[in-house]
C-alpha positions, -999 to 999 in steps of 0.1 A, spaced: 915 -188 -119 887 -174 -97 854 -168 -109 837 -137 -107 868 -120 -90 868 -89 -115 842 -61 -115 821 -64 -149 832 -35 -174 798 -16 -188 797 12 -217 787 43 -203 769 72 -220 772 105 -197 764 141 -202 775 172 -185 748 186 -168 764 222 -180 769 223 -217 753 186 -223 785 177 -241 777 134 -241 810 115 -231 812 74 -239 831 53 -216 841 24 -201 835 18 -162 829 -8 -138 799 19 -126 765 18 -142 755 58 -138 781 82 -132 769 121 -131 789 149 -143 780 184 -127 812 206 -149 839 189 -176 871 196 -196 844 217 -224 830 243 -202 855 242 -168 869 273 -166 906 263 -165 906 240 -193 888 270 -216 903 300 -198 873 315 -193 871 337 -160 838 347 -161 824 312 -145 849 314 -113 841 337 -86 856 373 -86 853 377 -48 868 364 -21 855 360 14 877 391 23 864 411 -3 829 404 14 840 412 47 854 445 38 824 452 18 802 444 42 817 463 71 824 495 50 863 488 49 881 503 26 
């Protein structure tokens, strides 16, 4: 068998930048950075509030006084 023809495996510890909810995996990357995850994204807790209510229509009609 080759040598050295696998990535190495390293224990990760990552945190939602969020809630800070930690997460402990194994990856073949040193540093990963999570910006949103399954505890606070808005489709996993079905919470509507995070998401945006308008739409770029909704500006435009706003915007130009259309009703």
């Amino acid at each position: 068998m080759k040598k050295d023809l696998h990535p190495t495996v390293n224990k990760v510890e990552t945190t939602c930048s969020t809630c800070n909810t930690k997460y402990n995996f194994s990856s073949s990357a040193k540093n990963i950075k999570v910006d949103i995850c399954a505890s606070c994204h808005p489709f996993y807790t079905g919470d509507k509030s995070v998401a945006k209510s308008t739409g770029q229509v909704d500006k435009f009609n706003k915007k130009y006084g259309i009703k």
